[in-house]
N, C-alpha and C positions, 0 to 999 in steps of 0.2 A: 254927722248930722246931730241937732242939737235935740236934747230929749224933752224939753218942750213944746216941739215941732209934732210929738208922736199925738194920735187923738185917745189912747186908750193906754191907760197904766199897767204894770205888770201885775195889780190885782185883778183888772180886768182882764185881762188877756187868760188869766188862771181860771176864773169864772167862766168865762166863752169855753176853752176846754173841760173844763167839768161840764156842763149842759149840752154838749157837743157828744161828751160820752154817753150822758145818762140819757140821750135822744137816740142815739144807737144802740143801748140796750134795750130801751123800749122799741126800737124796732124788729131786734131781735125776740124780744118776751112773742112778736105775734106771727113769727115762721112759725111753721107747720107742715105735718101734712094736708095735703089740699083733695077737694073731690074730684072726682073724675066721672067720668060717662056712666062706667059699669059702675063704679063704687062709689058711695057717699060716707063721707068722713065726718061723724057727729064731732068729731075734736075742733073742729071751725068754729062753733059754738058756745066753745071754754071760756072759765072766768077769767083766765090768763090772758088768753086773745081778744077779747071783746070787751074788757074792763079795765085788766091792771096794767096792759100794755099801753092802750092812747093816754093813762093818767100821768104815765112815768114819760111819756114821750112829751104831754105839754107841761108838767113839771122843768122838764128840761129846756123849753121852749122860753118860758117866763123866766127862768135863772138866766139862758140866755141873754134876751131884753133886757132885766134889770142888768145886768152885766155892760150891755152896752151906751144905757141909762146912766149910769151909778160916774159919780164925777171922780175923776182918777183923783187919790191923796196926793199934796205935793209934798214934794223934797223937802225936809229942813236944814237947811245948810248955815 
């Protein structure tokens, strides 16, 4: 197949897995433990969970889009 045929350049492609990681580390930043019946778990609460996790998550979310955006470079042959 001819590599012009592809919709996404190997920039792009490299972009999508960078934003792909840094969206599952932000999903990671907001595991935890969790509450329960008997016991309430004030860590739900955290700056990490509640702030820095959804920022790094849509961070990665807009790297993705412009990634998918972004007009592949061509070959100069």
């Amino acid at each position: 197949m001819d590599k012009k045929n592809f919709a996404f350049g190997k920039n792009n492609l490299i972009l999508i897995a960078i934003g792909v990681a840094i969206v599952i580390i932000g999903f990671l930043l907001m595991t935890g433990p969790s509450t329960t019946v008997d016991h309430f778990e004030a860590d739900i609460f955290s700056v990490r969970r509640v702030r820095i996790a959804p920022v790094v998550c849509l961070i990665g979310f807009i790297l993705m889009v412009y990634a998918v955006i972004a007009k592949p470079k061509e070959d100069k042959k």
